[in-house]
N, C-alpha and C positions, 0 to 999 in steps of 0.2 A: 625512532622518535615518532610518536603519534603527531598527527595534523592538529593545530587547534582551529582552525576552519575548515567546511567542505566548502565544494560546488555545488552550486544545484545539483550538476550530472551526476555527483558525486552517494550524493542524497539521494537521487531517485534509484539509483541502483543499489544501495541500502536496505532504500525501503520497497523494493521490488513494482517503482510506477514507474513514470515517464517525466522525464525532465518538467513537458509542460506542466501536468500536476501538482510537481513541487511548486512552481513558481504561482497557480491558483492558489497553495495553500498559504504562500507566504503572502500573499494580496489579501487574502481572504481573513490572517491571523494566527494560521493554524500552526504554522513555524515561526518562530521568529528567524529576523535574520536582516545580515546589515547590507547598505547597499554600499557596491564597491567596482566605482566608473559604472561600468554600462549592465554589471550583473551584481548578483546576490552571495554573501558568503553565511553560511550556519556554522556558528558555534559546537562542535563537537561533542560540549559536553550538554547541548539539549536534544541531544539525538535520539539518547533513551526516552527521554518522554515525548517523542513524537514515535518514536516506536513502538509503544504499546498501546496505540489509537490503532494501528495498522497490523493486518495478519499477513503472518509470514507468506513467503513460495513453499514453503513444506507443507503449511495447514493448508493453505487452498490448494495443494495436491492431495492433501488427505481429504479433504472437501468435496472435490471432483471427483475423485473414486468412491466416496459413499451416496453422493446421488446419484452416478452410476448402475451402481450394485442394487441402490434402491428403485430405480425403471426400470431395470431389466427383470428383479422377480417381482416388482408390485405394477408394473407399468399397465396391465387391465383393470385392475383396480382403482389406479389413481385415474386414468381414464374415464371411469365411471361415476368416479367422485366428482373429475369436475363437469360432469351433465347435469350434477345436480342444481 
């Protein structure tokens, strides 16, 4: 049986941040979410749509190996680009 609330903790690991962040974004609006005694519970089923604000751990690993690959065979170049 699925949860129909998370944690925060719950949440940030989800969405690959850090607790505190979730809790900015619920301050901020960006999540909803209800408050419950001294902490926060999100609704499960708004979790898609705060997920596709956020890029996954796989694309920012795919992320981080292509600016890689791009300094290492442009990095004279981009060098030079920025003295301009």
């Amino acid at each position: 049986m699925e949860k129909k609330y998370l944690s925060t903790q719950e949440v940030a690991e989800k969405m690959g941040i850090s607790r505190q962040a979730v809790l900015k974004k619920i301050k901020a609006g960006e999540i909803r979410a209800g408050k419950i005694g001294r902490g926060f519970a999100v609704a499960a089923e708004d979790i898609p749509n705060v997920m596709s604000d956020v890029i996954s751990v796989a694309d920012k690993k795919e992320i981080d190996r292509a600016v890689e690959k791009t300094v290492k065979e442009y990095g004279e170049a981009l060098k030079m680009l920025g003295k301009e």
